[in-house]
C-alpha positions as CSV (number, residue, x, y, z in Angstrom):
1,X,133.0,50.8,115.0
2,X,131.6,52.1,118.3
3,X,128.5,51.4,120.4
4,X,128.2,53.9,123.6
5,X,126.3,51.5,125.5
6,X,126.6,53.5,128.8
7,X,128.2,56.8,128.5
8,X,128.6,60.7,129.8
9,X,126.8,62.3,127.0
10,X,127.9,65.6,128.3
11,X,131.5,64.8,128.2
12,X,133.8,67.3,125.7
13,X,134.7,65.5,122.6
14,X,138.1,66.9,120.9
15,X,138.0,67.1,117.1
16,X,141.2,68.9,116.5
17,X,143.6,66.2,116.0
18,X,144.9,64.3,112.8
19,X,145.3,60.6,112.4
20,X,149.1,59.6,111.8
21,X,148.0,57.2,110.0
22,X,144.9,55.2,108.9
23,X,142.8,53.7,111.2
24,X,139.1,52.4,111.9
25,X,136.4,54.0,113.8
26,X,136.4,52.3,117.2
27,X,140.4,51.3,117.8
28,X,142.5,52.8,120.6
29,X,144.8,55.4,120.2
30,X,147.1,57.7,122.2
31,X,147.7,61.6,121.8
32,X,150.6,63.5,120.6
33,X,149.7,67.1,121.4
34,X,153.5,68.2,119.9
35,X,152.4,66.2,116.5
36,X,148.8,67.5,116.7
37,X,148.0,63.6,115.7
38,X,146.6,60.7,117.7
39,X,148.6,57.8,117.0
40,X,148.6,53.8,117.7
41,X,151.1,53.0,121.1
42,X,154.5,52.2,120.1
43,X,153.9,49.1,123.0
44,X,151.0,47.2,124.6
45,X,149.6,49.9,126.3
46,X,146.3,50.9,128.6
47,X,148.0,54.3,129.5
48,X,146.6,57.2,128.0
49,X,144.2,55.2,125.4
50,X,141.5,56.9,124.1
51,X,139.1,55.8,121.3
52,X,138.8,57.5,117.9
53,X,136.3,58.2,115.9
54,X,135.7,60.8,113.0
55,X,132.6,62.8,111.4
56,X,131.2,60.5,108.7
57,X,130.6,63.3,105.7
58,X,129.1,60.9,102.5
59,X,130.7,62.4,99.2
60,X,130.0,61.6,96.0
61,X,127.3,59.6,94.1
62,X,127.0,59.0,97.9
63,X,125.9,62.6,99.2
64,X,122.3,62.4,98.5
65,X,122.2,59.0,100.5
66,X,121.5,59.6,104.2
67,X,121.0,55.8,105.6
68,X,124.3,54.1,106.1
69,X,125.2,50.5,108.0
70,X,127.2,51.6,111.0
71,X,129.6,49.3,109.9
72,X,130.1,50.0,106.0
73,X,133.8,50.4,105.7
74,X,133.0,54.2,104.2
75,X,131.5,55.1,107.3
76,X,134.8,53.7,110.0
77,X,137.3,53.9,107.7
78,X,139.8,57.0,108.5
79,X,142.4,58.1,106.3
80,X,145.8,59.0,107.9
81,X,145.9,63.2,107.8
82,X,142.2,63.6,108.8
83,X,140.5,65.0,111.6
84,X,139.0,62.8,114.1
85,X,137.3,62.7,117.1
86,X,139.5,61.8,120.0
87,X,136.9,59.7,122.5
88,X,137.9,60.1,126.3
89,X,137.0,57.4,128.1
90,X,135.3,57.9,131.8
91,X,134.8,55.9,134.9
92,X,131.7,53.8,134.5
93,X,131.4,53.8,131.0
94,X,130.1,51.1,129.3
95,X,131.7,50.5,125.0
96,X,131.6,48.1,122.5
97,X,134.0,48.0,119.9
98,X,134.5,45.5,116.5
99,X,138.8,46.6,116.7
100,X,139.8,43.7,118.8
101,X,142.4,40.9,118.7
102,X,139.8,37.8,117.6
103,X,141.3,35.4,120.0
104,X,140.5,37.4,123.2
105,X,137.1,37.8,122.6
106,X,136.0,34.6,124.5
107,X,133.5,34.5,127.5
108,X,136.6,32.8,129.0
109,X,138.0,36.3,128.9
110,X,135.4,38.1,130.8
111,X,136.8,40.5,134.2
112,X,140.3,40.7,132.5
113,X,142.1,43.3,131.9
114,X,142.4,44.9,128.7
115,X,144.7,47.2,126.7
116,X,146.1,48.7,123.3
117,X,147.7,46.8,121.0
118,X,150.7,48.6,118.0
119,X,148.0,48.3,116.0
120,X,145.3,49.9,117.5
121,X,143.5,47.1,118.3
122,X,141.9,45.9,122.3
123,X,143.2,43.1,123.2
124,X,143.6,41.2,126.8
125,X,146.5,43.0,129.0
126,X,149.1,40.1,130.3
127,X,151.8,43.1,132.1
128,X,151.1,46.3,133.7
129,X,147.3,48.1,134.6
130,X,144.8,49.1,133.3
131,X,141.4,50.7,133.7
132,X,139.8,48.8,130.8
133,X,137.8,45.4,131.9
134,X,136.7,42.8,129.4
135,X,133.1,43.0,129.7
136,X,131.8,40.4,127.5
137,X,130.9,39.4,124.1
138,X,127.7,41.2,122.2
139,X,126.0,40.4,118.8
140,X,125.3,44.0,117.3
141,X,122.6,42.5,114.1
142,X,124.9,40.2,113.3
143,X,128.5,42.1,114.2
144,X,130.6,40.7,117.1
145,X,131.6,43.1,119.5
146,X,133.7,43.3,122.3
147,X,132.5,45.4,125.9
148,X,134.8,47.4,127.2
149,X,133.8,48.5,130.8
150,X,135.5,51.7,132.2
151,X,136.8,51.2,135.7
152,X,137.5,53.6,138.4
153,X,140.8,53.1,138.8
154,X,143.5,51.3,137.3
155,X,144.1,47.6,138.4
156,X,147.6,45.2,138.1
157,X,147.0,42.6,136.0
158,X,147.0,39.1,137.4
């Protein structure tokens, strides 16, 4: 799941790339344009991370319904082989996400660095830089999210 709590709404959105495998609306990814897929890091990673999302198209006993929960697993669930959206992540942009490592998501946590996981999940960056700073803990209606605040520039983790 994704909340754009401060974003570029003008930004390009690239929908022309497969998921290797399955995944979840709201996890970090990485590009391979040779593979035409977006993919999960092969390491701990904030290099190159992107978000990913897809176009939610009910089917089904389910087409004729058009009120969803954000977070039903038929609306973030995405099937390895499908399109997606790949979500670019800019300089001052403010996300929340439910894909993160549970233990990190702890006030205690706030200002620290973050990055991708092999599993596509955010979690708190111990090597390296990143761009991506821990920006707290909200309750979506009863969903725990993570902020993810988009820095500038890259910083070394301490």
């Amino acid at each position: 799941m994704i909340r754009e709590l401060m974003v570029n709404g003008a930004k390009n959105i690239p929908a022309n790339y497969a998921a290797k495998v399955a995944m979840v609306t709201g996890m970090g990814v990485q590009v391979d344009h040779k593979a035409g897929q977006v993919k999960f890091p092969d390491a701990a990673t904030a290099e190159g991370i992107e978000m990913v999302a897809h176009e939610f198209i009910p089917e089904g006993i389910y087409a004729s319904q058009t009120n969803f929960d954000d977070y039903d697993k038929m609306v973030t669930k995405i099937e390895a082989g499908v399109l997606v959206k790949r979500v670019p992540l800019y300089a001052g942009e403010l996300y929340g996400t439910d894909q993160y490592k549970t233990a990190d998501a702890q006030d205690t946590n706030i200002g620290k660095l973050l990055e991708v996981n092999t599993d596509g999940k955010w979690q708190v960056a111990t090597t390296g830089t990143s761009r991506f700073e821990f920006a707290g803990v909200m309750d979506d209606n009863g969903h725990k999210l993570i902020m993810i605040s988009v820095l500038p520039e890259a910083k070394t983790v301490a």
